[in-house]
ChimeraX commands (.cxc) that place a marker at each C-alpha (Angstrom):
marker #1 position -4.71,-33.96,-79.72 radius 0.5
marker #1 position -4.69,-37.71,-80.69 radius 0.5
marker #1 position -2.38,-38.78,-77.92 radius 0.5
marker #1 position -5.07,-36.71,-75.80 radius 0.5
marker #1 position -7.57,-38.98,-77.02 radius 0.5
marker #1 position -5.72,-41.80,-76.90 radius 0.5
marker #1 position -4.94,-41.22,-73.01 radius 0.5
marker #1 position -8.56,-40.71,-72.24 radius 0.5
marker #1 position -9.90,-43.95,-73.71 radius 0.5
marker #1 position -6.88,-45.47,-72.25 radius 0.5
marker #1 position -7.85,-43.72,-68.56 radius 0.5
marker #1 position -11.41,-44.71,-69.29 radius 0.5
marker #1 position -11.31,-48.26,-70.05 radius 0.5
marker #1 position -9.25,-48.53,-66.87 radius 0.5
marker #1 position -11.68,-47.36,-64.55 radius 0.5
marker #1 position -14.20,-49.58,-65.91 radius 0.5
marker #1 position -12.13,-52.76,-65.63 radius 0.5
marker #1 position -11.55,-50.90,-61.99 radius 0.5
marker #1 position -14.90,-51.16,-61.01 radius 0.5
marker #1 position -15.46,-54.87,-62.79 radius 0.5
marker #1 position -12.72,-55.98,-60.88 radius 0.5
marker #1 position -13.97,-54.49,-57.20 radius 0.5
marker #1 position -15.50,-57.01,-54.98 radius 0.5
marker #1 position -19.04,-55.66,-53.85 radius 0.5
marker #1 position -19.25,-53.60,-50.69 radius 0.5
marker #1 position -20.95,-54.94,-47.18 radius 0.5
marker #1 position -23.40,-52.11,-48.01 radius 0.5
marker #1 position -24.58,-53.83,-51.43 radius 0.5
marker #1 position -25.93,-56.84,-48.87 radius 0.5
marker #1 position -29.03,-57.12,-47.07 radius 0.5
marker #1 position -29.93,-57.04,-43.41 radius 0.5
marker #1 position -30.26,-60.87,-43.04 radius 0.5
marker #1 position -27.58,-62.79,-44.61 radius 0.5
marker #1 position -26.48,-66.56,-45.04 radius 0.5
marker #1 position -23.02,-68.15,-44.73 radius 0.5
marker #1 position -20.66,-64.93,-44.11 radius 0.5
marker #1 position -21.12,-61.23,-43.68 radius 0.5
marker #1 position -22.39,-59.85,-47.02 radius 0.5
marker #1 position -23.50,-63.13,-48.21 radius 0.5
marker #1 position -26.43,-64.05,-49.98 radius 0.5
marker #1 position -29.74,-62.84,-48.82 radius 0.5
marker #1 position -31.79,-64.49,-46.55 radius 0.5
marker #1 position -35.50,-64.67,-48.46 radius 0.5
marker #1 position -38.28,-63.12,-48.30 radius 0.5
marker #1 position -40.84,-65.65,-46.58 radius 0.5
marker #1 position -38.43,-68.10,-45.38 radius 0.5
marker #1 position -38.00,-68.95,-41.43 radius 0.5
marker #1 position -35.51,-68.40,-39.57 radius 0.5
marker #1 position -35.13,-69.94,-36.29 radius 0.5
marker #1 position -32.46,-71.19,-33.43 radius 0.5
marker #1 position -33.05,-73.16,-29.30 radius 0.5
marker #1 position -31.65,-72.60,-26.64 radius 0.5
marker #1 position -28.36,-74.37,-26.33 radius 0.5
marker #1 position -28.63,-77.67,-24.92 radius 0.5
marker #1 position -27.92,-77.32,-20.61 radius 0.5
marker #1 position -28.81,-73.78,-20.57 radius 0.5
marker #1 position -32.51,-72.41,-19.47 radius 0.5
marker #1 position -34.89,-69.78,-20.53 radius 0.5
marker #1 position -35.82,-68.03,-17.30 radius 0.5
marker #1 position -38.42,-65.87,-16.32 radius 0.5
marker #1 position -36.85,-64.85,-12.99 radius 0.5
marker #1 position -38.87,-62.79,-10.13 radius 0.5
marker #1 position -36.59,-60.33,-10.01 radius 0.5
marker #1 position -33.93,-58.92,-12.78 radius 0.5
marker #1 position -30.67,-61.20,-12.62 radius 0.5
marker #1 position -32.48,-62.75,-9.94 radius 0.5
marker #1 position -32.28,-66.98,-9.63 radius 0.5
marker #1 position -35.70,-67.32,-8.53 radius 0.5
marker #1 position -38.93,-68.43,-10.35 radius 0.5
marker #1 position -39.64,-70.12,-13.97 radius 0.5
marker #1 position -37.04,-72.00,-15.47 radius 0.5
marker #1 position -37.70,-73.73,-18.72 radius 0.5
marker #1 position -35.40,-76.31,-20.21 radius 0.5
marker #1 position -36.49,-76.13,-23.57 radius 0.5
marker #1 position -37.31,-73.07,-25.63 radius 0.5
marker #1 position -37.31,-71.62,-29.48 radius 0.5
marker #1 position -37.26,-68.64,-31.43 radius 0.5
marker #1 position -38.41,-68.91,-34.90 radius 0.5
marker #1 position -39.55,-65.74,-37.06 radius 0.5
marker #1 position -41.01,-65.66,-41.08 radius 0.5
marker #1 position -38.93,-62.58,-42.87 radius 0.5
marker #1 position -41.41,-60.27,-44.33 radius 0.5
marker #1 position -38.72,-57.68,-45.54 radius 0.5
marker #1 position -34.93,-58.16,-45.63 radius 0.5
marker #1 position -33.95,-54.47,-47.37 radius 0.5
marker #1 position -30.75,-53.62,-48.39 radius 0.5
marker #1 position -28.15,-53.16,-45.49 radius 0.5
marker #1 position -28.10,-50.86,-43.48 radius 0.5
marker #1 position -31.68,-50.80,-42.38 radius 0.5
marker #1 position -34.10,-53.15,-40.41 radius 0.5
marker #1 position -34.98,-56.55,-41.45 radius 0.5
marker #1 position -39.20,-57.06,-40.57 radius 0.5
marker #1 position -40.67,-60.64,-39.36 radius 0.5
marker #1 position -43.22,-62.33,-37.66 radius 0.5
marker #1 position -41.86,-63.71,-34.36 radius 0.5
marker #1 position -42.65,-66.35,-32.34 radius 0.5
marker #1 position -41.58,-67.56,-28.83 radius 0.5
marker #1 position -42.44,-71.05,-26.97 radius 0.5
marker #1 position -41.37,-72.44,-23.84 radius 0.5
marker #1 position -41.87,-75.82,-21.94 radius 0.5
marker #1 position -40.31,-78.33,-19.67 radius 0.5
marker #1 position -40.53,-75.72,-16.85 radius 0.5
marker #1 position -39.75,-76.37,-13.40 radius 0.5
marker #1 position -40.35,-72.84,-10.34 radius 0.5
marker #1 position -38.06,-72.80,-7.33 radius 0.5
marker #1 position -37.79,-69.94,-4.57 radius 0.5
marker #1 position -41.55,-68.63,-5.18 radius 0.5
marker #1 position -43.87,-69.18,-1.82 radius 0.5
marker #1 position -46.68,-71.75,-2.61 radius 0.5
marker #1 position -45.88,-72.51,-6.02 radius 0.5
marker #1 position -44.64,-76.18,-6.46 radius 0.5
marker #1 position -44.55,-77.03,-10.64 radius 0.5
marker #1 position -45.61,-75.78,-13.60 radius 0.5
marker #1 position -48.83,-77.38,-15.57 radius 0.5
marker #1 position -48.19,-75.05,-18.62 radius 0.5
marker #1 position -46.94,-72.21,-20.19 radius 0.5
marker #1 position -48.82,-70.50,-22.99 radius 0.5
marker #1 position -47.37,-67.29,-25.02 radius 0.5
marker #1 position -50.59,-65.47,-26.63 radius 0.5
marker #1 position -51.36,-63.49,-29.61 radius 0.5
marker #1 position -48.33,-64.14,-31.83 radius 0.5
marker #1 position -46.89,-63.83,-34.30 radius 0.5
marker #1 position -45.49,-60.93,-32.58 radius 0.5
marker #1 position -43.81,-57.57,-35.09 radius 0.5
marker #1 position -40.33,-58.02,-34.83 radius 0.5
marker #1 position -37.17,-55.93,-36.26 radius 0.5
marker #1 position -34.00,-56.73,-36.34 radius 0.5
marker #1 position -31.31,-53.56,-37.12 radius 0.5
marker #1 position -28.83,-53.33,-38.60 radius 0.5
marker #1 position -26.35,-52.50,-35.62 radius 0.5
marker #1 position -27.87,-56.05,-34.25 radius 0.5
marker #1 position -31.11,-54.72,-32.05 radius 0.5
marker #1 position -33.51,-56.48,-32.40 radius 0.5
marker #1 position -36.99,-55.11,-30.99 radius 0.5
marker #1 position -40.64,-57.43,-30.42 radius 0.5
marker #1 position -43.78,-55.14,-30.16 radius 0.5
marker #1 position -47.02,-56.31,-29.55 radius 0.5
marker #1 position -50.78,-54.16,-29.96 radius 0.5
marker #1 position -53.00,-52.27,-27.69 radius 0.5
marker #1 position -55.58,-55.74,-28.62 radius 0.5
marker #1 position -52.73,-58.31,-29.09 radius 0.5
marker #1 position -50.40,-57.66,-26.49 radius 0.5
marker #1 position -47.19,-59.86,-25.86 radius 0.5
marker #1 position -48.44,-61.73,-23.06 radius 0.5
marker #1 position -47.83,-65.19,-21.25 radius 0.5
marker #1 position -49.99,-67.25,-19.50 radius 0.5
marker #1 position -48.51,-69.28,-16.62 radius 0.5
marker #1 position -50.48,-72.42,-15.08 radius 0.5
marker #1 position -48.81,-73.18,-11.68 radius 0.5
marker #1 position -49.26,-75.96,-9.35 radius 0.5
marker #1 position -49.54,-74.82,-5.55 radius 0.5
marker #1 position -50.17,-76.00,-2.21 radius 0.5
marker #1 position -54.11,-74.81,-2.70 radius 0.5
marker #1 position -54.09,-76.62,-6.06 radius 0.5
marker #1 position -53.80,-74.65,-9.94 radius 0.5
marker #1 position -53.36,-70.97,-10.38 radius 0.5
marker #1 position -53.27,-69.06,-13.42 radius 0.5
marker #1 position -51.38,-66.11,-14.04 radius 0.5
marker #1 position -51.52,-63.84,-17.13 radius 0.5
marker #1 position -48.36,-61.18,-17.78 radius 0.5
marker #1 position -48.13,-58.48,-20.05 radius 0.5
marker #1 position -44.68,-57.00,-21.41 radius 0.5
marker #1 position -43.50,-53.98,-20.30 radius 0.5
marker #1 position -44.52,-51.15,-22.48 radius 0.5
marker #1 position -45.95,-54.08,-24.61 radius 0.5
marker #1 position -42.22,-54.64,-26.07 radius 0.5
marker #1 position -39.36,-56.82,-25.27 radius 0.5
marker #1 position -35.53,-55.97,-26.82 radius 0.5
marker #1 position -32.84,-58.46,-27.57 radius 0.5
marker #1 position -29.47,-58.04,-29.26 radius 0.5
marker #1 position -28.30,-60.42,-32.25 radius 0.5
marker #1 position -24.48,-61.45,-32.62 radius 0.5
marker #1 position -22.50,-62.80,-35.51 radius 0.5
marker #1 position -19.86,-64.10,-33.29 radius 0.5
marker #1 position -22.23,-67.02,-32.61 radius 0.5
marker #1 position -25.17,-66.10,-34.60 radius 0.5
marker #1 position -27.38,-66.01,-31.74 radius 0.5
marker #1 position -29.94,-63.76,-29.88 radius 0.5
marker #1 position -30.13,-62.85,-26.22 radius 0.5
marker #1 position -33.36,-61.41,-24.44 radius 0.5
marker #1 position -32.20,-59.89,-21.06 radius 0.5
marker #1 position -34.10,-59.10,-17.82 radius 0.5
marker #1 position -37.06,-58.07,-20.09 radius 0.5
marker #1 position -40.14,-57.37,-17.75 radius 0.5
marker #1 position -43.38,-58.58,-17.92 radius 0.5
marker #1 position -46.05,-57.54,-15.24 radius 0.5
marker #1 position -48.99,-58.73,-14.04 radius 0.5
marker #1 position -51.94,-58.70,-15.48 radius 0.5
marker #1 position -54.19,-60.83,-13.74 radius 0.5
marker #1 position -54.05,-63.71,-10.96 radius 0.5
marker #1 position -54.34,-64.51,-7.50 radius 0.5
marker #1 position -51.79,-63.37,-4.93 radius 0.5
marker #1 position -49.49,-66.96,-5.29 radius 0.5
marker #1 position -48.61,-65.00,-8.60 radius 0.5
marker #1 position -45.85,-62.68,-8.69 radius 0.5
marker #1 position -45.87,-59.16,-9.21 radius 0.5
marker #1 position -43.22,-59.19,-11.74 radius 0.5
marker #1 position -41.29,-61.16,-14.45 radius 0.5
marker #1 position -37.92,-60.85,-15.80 radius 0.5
marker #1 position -37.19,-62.87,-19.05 radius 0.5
marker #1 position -33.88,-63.98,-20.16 radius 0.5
marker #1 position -32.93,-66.36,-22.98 radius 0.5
marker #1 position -30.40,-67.10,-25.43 radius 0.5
marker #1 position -31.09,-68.63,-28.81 radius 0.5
marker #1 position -28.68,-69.81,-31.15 radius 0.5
marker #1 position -27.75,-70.65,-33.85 radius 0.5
marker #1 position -30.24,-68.95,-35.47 radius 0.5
marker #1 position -30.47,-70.81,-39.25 radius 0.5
marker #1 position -32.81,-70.53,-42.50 radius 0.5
marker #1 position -35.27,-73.63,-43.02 radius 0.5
marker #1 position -31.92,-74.70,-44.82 radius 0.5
marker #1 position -29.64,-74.86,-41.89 radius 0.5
marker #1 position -27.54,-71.42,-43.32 radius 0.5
marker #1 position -26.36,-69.51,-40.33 radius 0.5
marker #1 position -27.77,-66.34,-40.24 radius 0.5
marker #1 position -25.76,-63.18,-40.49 radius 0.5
marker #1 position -26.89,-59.40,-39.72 radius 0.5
marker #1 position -25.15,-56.71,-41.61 radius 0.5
marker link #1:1,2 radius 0.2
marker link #1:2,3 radius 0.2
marker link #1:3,4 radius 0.2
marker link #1:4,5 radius 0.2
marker link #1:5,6 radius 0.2
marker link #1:6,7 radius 0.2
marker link #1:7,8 radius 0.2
marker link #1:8,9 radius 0.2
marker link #1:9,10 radius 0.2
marker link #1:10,11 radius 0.2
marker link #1:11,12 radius 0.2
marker link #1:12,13 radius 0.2
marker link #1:13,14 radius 0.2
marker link #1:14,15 radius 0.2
marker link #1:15,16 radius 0.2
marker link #1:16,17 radius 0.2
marker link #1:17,18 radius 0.2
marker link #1:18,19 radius 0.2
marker link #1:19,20 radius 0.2
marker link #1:20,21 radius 0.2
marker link #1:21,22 radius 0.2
marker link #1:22,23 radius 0.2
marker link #1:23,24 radius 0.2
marker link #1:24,25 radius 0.2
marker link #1:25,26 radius 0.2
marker link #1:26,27 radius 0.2
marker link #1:27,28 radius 0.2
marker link #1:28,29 radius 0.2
marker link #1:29,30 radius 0.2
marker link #1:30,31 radius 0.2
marker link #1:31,32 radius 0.2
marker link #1:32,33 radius 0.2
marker link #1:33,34 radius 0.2
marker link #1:34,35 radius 0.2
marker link #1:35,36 radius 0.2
marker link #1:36,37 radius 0.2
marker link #1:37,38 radius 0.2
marker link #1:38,39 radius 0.2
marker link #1:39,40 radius 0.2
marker link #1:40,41 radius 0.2
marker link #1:41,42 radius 0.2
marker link #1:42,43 radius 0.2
marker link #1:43,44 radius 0.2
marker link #1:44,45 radius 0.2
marker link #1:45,46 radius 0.2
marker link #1:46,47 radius 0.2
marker link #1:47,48 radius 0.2
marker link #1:48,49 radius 0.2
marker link #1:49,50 radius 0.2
marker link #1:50,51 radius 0.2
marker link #1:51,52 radius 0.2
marker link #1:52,53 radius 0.2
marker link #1:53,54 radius 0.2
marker link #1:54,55 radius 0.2
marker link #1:55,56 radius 0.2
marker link #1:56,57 radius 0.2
marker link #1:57,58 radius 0.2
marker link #1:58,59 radius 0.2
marker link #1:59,60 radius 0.2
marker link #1:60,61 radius 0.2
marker link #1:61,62 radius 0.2
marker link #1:62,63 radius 0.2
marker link #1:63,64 radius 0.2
marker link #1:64,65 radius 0.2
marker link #1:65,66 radius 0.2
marker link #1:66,67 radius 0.2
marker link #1:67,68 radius 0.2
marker link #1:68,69 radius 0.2
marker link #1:69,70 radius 0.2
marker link #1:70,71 radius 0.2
marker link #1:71,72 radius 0.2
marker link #1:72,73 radius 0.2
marker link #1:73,74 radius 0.2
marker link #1:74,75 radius 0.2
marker link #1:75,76 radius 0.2
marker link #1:76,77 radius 0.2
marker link #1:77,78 radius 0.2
marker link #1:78,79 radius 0.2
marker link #1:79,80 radius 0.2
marker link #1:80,81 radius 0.2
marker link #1:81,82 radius 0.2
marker link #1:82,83 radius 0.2
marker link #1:83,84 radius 0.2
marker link #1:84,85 radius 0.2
marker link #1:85,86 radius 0.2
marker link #1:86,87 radius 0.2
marker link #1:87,88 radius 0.2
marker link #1:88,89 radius 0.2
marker link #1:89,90 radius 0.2
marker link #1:90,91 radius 0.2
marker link #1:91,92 radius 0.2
marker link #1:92,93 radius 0.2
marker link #1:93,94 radius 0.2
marker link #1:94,95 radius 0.2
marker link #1:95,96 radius 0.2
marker link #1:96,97 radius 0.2
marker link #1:97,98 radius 0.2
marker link #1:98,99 radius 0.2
marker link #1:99,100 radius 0.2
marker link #1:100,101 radius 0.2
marker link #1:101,102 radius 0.2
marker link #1:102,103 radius 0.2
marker link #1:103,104 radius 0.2
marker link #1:104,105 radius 0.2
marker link #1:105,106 radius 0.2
marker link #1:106,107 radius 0.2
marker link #1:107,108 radius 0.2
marker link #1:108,109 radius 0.2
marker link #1:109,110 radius 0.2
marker link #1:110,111 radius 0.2
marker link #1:111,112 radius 0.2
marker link #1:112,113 radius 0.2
marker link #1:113,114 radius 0.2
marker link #1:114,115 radius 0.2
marker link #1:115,116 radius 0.2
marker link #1:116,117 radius 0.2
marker link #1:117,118 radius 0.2
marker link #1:118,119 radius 0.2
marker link #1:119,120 radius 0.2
marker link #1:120,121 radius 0.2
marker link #1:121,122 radius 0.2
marker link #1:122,123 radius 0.2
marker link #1:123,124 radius 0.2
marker link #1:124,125 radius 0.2
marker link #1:125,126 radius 0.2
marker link #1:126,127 radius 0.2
marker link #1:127,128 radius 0.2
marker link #1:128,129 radius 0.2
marker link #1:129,130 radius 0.2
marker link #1:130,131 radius 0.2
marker link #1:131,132 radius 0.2
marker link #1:132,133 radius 0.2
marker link #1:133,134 radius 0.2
marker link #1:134,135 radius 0.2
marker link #1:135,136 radius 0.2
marker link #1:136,137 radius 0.2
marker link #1:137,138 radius 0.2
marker link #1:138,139 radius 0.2
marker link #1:139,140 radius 0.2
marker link #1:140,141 radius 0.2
marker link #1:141,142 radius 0.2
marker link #1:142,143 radius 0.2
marker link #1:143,144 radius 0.2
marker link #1:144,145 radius 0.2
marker link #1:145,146 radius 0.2
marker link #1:146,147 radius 0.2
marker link #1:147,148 radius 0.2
marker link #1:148,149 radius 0.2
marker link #1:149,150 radius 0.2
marker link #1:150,151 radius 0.2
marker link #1:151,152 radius 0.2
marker link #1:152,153 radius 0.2
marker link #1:153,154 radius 0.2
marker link #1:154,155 radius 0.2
marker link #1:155,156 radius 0.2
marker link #1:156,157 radius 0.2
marker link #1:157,158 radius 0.2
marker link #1:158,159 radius 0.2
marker link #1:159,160 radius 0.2
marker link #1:160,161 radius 0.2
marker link #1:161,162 radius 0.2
marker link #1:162,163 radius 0.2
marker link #1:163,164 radius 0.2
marker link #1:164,165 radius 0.2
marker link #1:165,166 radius 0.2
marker link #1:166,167 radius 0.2
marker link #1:167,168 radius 0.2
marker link #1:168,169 radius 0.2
marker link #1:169,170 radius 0.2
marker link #1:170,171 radius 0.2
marker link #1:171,172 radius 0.2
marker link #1:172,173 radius 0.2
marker link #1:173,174 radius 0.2
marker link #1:174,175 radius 0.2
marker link #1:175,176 radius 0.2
marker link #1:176,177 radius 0.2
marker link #1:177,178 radius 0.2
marker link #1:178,179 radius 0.2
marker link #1:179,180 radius 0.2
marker link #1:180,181 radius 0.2
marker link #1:181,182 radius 0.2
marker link #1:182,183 radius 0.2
marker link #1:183,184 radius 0.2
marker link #1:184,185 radius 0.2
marker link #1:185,186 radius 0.2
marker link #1:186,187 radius 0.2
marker link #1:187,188 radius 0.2
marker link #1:188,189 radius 0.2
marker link #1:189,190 radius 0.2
marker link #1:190,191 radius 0.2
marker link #1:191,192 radius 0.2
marker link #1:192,193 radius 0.2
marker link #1:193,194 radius 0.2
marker link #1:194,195 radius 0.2
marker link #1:195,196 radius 0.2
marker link #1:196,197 radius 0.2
marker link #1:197,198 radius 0.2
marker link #1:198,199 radius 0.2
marker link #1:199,200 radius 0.2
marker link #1:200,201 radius 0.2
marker link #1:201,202 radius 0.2
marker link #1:202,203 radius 0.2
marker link #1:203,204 radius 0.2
marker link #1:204,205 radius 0.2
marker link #1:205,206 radius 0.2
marker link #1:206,207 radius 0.2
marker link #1:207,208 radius 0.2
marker link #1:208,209 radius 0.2
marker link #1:209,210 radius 0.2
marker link #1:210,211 radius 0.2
marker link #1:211,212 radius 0.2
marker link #1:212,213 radius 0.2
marker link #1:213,214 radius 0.2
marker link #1:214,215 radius 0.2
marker link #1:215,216 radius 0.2
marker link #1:216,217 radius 0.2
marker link #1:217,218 radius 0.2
view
């Protein structure tokens, strides 16, 4: 009986300095981490943001993959965390998008861009834990971009709504970016120089705290 004993505190004491001595899991992280996978969390209420890298373009092409219409030189993505939970899960922010710099090519009539305005934000924004990352706008603050053109009968304006009032990127450690693809925007009012369609694309990276961290999704 008292080597019984004996063995069990011994067996006991060893699991304990067992679990001192394991390193904590990816799954004791948060969604939005700095520095490395499982790092420290990103907090609550600070913002994260990233540009487009320097020689590439955000484009808001007329057709998907197409090489025709809006192409900005300079662009940023910048978002305020409102809830980075525990991992796995979705991380909540407030998004914001802005463009400029933007030249049009290949759209009859349309010469230059006066201005680009994107409306209503911040825009709801998740981003998942297997690295989707979704933008929703409201039935009374949709996502929606106002283009001022230049063409051959003088300034147009067009106004376009996303598609199902959402747009979808993915997020990737590997560079710690995020990429918006061919997400559509239609329409919603201007004369016939505007197009019926637009097709967003844009790549933002690195995306960083206020402090510079790199920004990891777990």
């Amino acid at each position: 009986m008292h080597r019984s004993r004996i063995a069990a505190a011994f067996m006991t004491g060893a699991a304990v300095s067992l679990l001192l001595a394991t390193p904590a899991l990816a799954d004791d992280a948060t969604v939005l981490t700095t520095d490395t996978l499982a790092g420290p969390a990103v907090t609550v209420g600070d913002t994260i943001s990233a540009s487009i890298v320097t020689g590439a373009q955000a484009v808001f092409a007329t057709a998907a993959g197409g090489s025709n219409g809006m192409k900005c030189n300079t662009s940023s993505f910048s978002a305020v965390v409102n809830d980075n939970p525990a991992a796995p899960g979705a991380a909540s922010l407030g998004s914001t998008l802005a463009v400029s710099n933007c030249t049009v090519t290949g759209v009859p009539g349309v010469t230059g861009v006066n201005s680009v305005t994107i409306s209503n934000q911040p825009y709801a924004t998740t981003v998942a834990s297997d690295g989707t990352v979704a933008v929703t706008g409201t039935a009374t603050a949709p996502i929606s971009a106002t283009l001022n053109l230049k063409s051959l009968l003088g300034s147009v304006t067009c106004v376009f709504v996303a598609n199902g009032n959402a747009i979808a990127g993915v997020a990737d450690n590997t560079d710690n970016s995020i990429t918006f693809t061919d997400q559509q925007f239609n329409k919603s009012s201007g004369p016939a120089a505007c197009v019926a369609n637009g097709f967003f694309s844009a790549k933002y990276t690195p995306v960083a705290t206020s402090a510079s961290a790199p920004v990891f999704v777990n």
